[in-house]
Backbone bond lengths (Angstrom), bond angles and torsions (degrees), N, CA, C in turn:
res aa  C-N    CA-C-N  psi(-1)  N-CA   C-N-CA  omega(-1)  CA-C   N-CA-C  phi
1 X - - - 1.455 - - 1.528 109.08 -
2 X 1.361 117.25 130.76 1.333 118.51 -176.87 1.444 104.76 -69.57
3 X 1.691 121.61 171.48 1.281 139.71 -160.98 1.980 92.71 -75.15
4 X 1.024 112.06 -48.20 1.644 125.69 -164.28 1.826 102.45 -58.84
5 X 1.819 102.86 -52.64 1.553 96.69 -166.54 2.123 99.63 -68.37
6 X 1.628 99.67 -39.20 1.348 94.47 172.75 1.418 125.79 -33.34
7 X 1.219 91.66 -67.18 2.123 100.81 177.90 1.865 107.81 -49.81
8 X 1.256 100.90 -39.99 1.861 109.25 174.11 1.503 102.23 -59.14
9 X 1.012 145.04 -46.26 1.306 141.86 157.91 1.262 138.48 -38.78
10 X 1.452 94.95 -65.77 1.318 103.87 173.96 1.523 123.15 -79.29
11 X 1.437 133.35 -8.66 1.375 139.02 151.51 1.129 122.50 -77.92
12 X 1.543 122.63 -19.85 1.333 119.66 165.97 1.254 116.73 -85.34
13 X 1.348 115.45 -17.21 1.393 126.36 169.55 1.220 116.52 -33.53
14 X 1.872 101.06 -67.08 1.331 132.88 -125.13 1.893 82.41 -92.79
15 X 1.349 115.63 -59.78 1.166 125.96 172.70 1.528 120.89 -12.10
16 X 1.620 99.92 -65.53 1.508 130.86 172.61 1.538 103.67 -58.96
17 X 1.070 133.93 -33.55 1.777 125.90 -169.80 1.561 79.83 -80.38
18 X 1.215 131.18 -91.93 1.328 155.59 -176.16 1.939 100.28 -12.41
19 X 1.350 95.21 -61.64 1.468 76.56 -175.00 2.176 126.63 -72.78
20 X 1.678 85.00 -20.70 1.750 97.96 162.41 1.611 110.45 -58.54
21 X 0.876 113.61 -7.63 1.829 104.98 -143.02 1.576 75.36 -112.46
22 X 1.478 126.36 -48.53 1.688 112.16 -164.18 1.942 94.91 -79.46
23 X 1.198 107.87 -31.97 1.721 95.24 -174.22 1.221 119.96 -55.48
24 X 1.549 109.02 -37.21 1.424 127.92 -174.05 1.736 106.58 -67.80
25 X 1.445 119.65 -38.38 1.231 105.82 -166.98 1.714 98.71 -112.45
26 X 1.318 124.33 5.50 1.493 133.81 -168.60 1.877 97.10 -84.70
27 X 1.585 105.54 -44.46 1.636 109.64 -172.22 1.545 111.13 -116.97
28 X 1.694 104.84 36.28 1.396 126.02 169.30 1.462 98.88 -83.62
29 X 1.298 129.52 126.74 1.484 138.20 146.45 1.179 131.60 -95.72
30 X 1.065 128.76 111.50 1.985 134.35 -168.30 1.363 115.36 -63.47
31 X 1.334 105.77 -30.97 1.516 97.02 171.85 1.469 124.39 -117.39
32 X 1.295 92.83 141.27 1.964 114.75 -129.37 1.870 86.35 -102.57
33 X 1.094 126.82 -13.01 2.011 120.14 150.31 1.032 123.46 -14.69
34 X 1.271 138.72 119.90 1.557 136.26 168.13 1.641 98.52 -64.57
35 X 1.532 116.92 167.39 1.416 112.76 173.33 1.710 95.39 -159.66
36 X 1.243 104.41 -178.68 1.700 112.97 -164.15 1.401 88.85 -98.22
37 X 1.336 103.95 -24.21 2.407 94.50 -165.06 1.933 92.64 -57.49
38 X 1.021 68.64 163.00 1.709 91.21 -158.85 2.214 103.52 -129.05
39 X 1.199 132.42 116.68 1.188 135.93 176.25 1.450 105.74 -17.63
40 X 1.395 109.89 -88.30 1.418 137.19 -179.88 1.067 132.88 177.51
41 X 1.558 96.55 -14.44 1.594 133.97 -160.96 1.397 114.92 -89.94
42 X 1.773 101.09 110.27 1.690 104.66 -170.70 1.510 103.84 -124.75
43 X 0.975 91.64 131.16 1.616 93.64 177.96 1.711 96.76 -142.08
44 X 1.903 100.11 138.56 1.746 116.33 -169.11 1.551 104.15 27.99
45 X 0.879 158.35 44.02 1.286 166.62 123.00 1.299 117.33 116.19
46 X 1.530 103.08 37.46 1.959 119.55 171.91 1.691 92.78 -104.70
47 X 1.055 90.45 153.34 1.367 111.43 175.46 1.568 116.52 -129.58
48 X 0.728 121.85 138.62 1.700 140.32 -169.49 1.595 95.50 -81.87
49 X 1.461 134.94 117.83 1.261 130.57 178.04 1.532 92.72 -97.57
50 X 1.754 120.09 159.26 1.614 122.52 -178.87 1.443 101.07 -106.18
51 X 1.556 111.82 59.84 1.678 116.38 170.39 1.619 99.59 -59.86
52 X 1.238 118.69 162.63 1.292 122.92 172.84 1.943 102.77 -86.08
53 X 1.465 130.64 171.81 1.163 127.37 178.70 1.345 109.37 -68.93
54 X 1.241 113.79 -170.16 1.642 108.02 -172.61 1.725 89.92 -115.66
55 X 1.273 108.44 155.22 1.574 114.28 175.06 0.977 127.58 -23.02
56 X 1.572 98.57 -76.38 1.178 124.01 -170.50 1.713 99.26 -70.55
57 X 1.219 158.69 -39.96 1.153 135.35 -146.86 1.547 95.74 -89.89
58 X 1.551 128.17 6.52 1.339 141.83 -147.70 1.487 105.83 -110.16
59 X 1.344 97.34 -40.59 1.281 108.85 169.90 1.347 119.88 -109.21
60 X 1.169 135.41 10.25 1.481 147.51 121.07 1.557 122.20 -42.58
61 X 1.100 123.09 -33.37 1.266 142.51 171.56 2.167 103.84 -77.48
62 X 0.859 115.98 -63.96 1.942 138.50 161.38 1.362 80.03 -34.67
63 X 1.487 132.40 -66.47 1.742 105.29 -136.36 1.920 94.62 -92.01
64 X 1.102 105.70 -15.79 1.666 116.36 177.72 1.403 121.49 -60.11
65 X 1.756 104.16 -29.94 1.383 116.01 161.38 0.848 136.73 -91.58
66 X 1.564 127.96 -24.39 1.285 140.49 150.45 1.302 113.56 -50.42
67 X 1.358 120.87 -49.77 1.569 126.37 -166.41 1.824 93.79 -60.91
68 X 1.468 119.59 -47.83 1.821 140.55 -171.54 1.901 95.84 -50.53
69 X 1.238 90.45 -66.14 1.818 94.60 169.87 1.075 113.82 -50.51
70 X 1.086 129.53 -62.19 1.917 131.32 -160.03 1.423 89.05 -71.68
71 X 1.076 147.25 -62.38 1.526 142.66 159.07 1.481 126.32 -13.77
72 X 1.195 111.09 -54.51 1.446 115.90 -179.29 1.448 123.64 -80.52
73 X 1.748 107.71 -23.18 1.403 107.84 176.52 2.084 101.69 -100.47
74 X 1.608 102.37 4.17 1.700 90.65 168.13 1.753 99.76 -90.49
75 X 1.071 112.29 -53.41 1.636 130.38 -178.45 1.644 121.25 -82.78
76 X 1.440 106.55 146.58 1.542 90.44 167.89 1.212 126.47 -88.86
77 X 1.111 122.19 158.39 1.654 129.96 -172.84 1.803 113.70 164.36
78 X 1.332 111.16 12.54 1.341 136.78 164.80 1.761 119.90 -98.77
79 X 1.425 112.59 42.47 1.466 117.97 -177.33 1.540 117.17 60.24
80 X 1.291 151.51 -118.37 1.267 137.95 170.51 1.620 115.33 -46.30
81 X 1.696 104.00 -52.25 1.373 117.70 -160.31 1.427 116.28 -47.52
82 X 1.723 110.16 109.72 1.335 117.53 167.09 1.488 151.99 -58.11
83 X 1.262 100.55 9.54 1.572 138.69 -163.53 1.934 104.13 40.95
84 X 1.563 100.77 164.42 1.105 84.03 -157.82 1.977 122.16 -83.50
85 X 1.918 85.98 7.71 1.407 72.08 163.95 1.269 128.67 -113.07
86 X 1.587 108.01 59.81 1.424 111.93 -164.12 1.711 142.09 48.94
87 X 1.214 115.39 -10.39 1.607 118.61 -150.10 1.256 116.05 -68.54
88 X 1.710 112.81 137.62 1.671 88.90 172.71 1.389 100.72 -139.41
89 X 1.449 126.62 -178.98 1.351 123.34 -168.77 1.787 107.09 -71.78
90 X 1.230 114.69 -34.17 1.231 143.39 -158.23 1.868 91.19 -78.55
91 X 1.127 120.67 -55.91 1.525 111.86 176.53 1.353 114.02 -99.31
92 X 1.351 116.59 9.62 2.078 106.74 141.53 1.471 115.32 -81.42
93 X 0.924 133.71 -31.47 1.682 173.35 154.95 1.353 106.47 -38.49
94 X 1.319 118.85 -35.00 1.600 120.45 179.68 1.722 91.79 -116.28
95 X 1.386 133.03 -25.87 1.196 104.57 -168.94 1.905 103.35 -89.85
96 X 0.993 106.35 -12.39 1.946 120.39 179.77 1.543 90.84 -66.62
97 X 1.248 112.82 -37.93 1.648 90.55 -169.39 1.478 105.97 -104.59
98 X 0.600 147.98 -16.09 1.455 141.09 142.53 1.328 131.79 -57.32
99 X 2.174 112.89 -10.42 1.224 72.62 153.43 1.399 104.63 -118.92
100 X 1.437 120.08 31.70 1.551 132.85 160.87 1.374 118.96 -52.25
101 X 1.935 95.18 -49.36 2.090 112.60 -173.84 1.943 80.94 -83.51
102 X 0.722 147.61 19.50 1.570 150.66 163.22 1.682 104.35 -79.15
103 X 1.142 90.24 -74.97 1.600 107.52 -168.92 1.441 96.61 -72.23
104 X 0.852 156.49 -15.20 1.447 133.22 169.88 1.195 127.83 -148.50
105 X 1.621 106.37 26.05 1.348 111.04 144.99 1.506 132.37 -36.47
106 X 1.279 120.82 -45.04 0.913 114.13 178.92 1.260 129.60 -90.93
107 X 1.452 115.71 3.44 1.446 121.44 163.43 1.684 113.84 -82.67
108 X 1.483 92.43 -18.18 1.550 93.53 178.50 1.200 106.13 -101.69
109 X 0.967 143.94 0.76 1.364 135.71 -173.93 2.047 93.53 -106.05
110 X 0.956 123.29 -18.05 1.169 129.65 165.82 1.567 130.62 -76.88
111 X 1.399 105.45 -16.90 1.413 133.87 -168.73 1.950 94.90 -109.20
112 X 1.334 112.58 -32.18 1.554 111.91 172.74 1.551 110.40 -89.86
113 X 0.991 109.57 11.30 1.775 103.45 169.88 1.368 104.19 -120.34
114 X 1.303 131.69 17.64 1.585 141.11 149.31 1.135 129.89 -95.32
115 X 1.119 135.58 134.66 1.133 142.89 -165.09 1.835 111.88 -84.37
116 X 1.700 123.72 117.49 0.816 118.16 179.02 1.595 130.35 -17.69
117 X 0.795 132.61 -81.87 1.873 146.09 153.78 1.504 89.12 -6.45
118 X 1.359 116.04 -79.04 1.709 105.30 -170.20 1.631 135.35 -48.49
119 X 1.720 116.97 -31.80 1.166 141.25 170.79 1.686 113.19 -93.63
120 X 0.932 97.04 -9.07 1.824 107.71 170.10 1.423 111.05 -45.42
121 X 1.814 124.51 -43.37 1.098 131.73 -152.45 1.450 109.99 -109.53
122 X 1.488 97.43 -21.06 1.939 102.46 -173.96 1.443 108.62 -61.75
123 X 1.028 109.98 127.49 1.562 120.13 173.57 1.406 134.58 -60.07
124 X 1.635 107.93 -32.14 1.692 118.51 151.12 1.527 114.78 -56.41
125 X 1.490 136.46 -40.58 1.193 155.12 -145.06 1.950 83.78 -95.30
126 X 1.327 121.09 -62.90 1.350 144.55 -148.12 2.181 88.02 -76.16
127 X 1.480 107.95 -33.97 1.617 106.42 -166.48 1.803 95.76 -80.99
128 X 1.751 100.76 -22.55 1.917 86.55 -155.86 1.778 91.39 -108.21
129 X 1.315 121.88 11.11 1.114 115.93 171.05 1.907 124.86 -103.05
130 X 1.698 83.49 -9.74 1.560 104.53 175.13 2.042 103.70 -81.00
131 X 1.299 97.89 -24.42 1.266 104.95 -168.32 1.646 116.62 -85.38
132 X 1.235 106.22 -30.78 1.719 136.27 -177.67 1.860 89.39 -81.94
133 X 1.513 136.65 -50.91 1.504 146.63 157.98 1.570 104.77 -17.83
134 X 1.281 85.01 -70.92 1.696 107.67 -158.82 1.915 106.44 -54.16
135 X 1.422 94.00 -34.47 1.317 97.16 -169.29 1.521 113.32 -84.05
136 X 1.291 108.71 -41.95 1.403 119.92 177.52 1.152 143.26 -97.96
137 X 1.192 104.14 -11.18 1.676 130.67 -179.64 1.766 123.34 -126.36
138 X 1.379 104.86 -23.73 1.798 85.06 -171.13 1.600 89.53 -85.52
139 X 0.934 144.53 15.81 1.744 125.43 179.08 1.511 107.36 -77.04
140 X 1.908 104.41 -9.36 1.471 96.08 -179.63 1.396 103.79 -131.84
141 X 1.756 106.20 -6.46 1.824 90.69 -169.32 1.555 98.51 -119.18
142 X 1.636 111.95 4.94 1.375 117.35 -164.73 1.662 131.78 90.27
143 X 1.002 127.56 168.07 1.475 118.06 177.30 1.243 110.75 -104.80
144 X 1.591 145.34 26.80 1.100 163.99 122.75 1.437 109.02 -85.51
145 X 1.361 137.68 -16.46 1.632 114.96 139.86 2.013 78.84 104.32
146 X 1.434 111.06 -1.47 1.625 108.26 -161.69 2.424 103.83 -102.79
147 X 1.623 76.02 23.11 1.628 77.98 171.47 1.803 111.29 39.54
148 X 1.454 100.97 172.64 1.492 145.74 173.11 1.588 134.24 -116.31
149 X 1.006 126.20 137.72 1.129 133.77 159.63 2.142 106.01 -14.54
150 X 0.839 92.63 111.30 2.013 98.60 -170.81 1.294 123.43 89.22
151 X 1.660 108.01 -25.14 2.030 111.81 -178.51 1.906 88.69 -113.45
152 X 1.706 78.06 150.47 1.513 86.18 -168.50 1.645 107.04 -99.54
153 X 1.527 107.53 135.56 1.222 129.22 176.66 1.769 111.62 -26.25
154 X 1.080 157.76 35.79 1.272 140.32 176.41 1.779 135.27 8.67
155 X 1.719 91.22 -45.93 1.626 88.59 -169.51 1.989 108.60 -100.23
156 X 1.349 99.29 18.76 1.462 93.50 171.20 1.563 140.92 -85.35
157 X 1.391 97.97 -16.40 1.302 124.67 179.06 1.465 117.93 89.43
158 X 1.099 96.02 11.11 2.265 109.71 -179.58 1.786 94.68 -107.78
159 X 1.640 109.01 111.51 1.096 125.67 150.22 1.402 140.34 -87.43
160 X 1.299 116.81 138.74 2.006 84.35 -174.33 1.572 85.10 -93.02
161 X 1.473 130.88 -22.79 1.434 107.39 175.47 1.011 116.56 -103.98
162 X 1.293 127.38 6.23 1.215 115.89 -169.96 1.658 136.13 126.81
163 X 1.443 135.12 108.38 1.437 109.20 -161.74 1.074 96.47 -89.54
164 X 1.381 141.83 -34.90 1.947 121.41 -146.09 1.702 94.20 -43.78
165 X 1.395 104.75 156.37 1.728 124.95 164.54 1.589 100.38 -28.97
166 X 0.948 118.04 -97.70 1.363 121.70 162.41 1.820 127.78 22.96
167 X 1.160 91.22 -95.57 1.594 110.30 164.85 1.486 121.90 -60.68
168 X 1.585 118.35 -28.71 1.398 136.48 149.85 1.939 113.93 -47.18
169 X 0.981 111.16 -63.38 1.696 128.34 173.74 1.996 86.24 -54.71
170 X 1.111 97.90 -80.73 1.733 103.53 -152.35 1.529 98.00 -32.04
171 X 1.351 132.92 -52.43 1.305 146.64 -171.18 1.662 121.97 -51.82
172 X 1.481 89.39 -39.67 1.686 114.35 177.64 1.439 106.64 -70.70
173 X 1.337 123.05 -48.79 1.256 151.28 -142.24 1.435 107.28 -83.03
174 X 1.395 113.52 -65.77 1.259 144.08 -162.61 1.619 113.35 -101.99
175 X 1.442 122.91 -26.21 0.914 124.39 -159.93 1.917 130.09 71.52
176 X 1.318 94.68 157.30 2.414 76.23 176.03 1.716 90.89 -128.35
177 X 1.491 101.80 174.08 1.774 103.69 -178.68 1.631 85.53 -148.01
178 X 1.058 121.22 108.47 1.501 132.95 -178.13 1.551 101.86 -93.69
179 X 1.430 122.44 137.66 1.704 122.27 170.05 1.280 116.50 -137.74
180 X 0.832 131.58 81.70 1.638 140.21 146.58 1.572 130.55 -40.44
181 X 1.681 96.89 91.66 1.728 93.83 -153.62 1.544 98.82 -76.19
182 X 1.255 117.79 177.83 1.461 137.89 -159.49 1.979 96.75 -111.82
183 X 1.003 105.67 126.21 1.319 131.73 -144.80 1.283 91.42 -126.55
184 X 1.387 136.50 -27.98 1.702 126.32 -166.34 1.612 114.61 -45.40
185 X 1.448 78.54 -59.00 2.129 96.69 -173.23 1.373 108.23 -50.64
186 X 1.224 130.94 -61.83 1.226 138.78 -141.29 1.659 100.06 -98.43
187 X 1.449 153.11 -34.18 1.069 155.18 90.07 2.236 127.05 10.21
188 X 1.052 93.66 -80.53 1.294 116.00 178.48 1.484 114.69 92.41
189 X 1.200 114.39 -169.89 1.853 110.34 -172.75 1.586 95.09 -77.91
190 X 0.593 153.71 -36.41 1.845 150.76 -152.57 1.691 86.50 -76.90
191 X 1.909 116.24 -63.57 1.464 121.49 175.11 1.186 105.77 -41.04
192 X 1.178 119.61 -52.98 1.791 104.42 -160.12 1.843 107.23 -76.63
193 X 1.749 114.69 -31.37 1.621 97.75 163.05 1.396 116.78 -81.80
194 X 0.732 122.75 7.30 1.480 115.80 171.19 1.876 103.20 -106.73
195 X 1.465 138.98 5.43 1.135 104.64 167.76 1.698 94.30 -121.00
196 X 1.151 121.52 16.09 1.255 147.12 171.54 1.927 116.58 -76.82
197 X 1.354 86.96 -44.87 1.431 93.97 -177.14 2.352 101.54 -95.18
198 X 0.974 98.39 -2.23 1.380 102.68 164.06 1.682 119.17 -97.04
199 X 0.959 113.36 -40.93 1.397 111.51 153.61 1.248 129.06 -39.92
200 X 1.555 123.08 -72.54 1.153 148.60 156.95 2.184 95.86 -26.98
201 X 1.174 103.65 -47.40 1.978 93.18 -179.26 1.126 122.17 -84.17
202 X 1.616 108.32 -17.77 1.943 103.21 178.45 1.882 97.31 -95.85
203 X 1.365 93.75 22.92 1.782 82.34 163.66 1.840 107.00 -125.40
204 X 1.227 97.78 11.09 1.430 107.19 -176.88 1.788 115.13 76.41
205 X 1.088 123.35 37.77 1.230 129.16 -177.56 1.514 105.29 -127.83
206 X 1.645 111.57 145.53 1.497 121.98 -162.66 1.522 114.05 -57.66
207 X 1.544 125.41 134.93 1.659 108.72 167.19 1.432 76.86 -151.33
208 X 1.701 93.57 175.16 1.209 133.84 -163.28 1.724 91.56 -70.51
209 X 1.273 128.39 128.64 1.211 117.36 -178.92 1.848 127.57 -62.25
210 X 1.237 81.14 -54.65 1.838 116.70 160.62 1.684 95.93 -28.88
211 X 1.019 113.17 -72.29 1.862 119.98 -155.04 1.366 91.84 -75.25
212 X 1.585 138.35 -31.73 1.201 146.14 -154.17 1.895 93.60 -75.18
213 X 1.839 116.47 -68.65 1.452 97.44 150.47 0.959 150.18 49.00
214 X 1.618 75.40 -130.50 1.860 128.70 177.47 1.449 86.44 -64.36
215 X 1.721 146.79 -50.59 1.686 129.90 -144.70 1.760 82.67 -82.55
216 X 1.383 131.40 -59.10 1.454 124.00 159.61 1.540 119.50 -0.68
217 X 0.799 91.21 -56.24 2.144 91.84 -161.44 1.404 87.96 -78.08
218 X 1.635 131.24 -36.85 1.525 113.30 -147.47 1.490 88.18 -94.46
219 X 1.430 125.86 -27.29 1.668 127.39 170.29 1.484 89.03 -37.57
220 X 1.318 111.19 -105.73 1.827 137.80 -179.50 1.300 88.94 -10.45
221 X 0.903 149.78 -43.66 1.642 142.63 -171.15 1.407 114.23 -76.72
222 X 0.991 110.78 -75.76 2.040 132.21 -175.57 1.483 103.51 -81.04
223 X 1.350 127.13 -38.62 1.556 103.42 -144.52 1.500 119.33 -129.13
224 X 1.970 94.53 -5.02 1.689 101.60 -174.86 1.639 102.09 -82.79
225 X 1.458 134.50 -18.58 1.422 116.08 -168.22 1.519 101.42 -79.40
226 X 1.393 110.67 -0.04 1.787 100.06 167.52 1.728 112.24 -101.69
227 X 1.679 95.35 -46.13 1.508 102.41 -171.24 2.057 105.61 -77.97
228 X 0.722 108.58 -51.03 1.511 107.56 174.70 1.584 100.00 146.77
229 X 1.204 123.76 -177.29 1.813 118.46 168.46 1.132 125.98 -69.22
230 X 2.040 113.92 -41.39 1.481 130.97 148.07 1.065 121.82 -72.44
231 X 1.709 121.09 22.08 1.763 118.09 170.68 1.924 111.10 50.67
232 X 1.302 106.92 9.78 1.881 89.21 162.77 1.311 113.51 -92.98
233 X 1.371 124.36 35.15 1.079 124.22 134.79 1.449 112.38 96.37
234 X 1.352 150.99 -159.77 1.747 149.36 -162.00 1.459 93.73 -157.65
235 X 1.309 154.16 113.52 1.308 148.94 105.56 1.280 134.01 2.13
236 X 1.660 106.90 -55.94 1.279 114.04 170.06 1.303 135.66 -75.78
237 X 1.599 103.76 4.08 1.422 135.97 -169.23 1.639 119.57 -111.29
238 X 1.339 92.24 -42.10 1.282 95.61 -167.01 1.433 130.15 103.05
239 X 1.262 102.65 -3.79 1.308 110.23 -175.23 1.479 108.86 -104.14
240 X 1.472 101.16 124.27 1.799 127.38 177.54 1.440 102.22 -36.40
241 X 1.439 112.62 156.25 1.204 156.30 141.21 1.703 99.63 -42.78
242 X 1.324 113.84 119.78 1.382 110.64 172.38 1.493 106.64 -123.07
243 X 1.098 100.15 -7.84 1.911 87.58 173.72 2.056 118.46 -127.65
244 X 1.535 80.78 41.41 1.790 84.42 177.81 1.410 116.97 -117.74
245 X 1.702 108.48 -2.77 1.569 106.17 170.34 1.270 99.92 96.33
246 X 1.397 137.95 -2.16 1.595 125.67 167.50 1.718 114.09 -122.53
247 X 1.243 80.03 149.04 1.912 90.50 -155.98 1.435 113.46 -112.00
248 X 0.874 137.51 110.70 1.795 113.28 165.62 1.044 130.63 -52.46
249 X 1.654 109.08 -58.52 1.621 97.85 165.33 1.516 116.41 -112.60
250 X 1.019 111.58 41.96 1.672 124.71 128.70 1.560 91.48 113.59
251 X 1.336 144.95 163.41 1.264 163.34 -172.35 1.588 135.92 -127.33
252 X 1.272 110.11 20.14 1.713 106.06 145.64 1.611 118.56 -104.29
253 X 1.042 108.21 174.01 1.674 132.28 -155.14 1.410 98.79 -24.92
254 X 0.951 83.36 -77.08 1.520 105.79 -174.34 1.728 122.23 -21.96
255 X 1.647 82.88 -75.76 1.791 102.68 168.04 1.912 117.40 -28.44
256 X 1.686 86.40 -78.10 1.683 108.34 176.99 1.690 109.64 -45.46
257 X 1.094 118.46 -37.66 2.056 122.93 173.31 1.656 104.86 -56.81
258 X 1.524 93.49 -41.53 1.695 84.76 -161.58 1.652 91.90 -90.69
259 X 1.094 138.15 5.52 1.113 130.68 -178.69 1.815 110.39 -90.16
260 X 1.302 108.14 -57.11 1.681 136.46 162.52 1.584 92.37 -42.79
261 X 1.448 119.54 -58.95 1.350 109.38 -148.67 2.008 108.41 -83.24
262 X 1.343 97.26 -40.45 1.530 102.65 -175.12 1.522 111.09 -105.78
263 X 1.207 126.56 -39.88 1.509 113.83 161.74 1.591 102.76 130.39
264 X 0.973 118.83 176.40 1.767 108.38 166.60 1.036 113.98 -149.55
265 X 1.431 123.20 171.87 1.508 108.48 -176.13 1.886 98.24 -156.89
266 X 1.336 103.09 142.78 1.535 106.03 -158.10 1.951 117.46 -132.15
267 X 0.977 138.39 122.59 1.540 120.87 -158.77 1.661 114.70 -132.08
268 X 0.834 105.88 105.07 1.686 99.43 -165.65 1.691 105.13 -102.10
269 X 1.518 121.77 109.08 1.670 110.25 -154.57 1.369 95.14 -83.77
270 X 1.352 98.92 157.28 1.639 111.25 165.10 1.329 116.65 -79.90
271 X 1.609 96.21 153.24 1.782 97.54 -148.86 2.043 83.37 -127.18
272 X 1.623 124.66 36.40 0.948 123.92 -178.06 1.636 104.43 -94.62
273 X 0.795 107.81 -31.48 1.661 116.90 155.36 1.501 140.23 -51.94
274 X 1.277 125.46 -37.30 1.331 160.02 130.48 1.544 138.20 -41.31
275 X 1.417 91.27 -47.60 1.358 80.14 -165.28 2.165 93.92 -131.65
276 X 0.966 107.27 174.87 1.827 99.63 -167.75 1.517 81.69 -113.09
277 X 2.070 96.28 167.34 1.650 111.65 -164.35 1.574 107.70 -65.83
278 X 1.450 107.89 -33.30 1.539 96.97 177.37 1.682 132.72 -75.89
279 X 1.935 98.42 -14.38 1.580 104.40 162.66 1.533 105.68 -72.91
280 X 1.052 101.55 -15.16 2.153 92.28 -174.49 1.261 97.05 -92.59
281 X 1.095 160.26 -38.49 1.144 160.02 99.99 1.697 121.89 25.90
282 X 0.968 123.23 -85.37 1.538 117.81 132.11 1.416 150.52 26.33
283 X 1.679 80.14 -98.06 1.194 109.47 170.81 1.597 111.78 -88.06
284 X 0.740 128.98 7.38 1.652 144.28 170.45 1.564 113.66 -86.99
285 X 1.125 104.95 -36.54 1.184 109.64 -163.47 2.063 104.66 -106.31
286 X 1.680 102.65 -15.43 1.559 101.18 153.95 1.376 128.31 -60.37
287 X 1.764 102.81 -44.06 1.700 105.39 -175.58 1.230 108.91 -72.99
288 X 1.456 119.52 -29.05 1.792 109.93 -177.37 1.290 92.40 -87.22
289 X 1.211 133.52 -13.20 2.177 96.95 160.57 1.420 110.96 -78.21
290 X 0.926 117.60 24.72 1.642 112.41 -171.28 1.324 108.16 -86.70
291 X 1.525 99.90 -26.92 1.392 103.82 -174.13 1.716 105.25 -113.76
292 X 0.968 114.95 4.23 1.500 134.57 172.53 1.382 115.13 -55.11
């Protein structure tokens, strides 16, 4: 904070105490008598009587400002001024978590000398990895872990990279960037129903035989060095499963055209930044019981 907004602070501060402090004792009356005078103030036919305040709510008001003062010179909230006992959000904030990785270091460091598969099933492991989920993951895959339209389902057992632990971690870890190039131009509309209606047949669903073919040759051409020759797709690629009946962004005509035709593009961030090796760890080992 520059020197200028500081001083703007702290004079408007001071202003504000100062002018509480004369109202409070300016329309103080000492003698504490009830009386008939009345404000002026009528409302539906009550009238506001001009009793003086009551003691005690008088000096309830006194200890509210004192407490505001003693506050501002323990804490900051006086423009630069750090109060004098230093405090800031940033070093309660660092000392909470240190002594958080305190307290359960050693449950985690006990939980990192197991092998995913083994802690997959523990139910302490299974409560704090639903919780680490919730925070970091369902905003895109849901809080049933059962995805959306573009995020991929978790508990089905169809990976585009891959489930072992392993490839589970790498994904978490590292993040993935999936690209589905756009095929319209170079293809054309006839290409895109004709490899549309071949899709639609290596999943066992009706197409035009004719286009089925013709969508054959233009697959084998454009689309098997990602999807495979039988279209179940590359792991190491990223590229979906095309003949198991689950879709990301979903599988009638329509969908699959605009997919063939315009392309897609998919980003899963890395959470190595965020989160420490034994929360990925963890939480690694929640999503592969999912399918456990």
């Amino acid at each position: 904070m520059t020197s200028f907004w500081s001083m703007w602070i702290i004079v408007l501060t001071t202003i504000s105490f100062v002018g509480i402090i004369w109202v409070l004792f300016a329309n103080r009356k000492r003698e504490q008598q009830s009386t008939d005078e009345t404000t002026g103030h009528e409302y539906d036919g009550i009238q506001e009587l001009d009793n003086p305040l009551p003691a005690w709510w008088f000096y309830m008001f006194v200890i509210t400002i004192v407490w505001a003062i003693g506050y501002l010179i323990l804490y900051p909230g006086m423009g630069n001024f750090p109060g004098v006992l230093g405090w800031t959000q940033i070093g309660q904030h660092d000392r909470e978590v240190a002594a958080s990785d305190a307290k359960y270091r050693d449950m985690r460091d006990r939980y990192m000398a197991l092998s995913i598969e083994e802690i997959a099933t523990d139910p302490a492991v299974r409560k704090m990895g639903m919780r680490m989920f919730g925070n970091n993951c369902a905003q895109c895959h849901g809080a049933d872990a059962k995805g959306s339209y573009g995020f991929p389902n978790l508990t089905d057992g169809d990976w585009l990279y891959g489930g072992s632990p392993d490839e589970i971690k790498a994904s978490i870890t590292n993040g993935r960037q999936g690209t589905m190039p756009a095929w319209g131009d170079i293809i054309g509309d006839q290409g895109v129903t004709d490899v549309t209606a071949y899709v639609l047949s290596v999943n066992g669903r009706e197409a035009e035989p004719a286009q089925v073919t013709a969508g054959e040759k233009v697959f084998q051409t454009y689309c098997m060095a990602c999807h495979g020759a039988d279209a179940t797709g590359n792991p190491a690629m990223g590229a979906p499963n095309l003949a198991n009946g689950i879709w990301l962004y979903g599988g009638n005509v329509e969908q699959i055209s605009h997919s063939v035709r315009a392309g897609r593009t998919g980003v899963m961030p890395a959470h190595n930044n965020t989160l420490s090796e034994d929360k990925i760890h963890i939480l690694t080992a929640y999503v592969y019981g999912l399918n456990q």
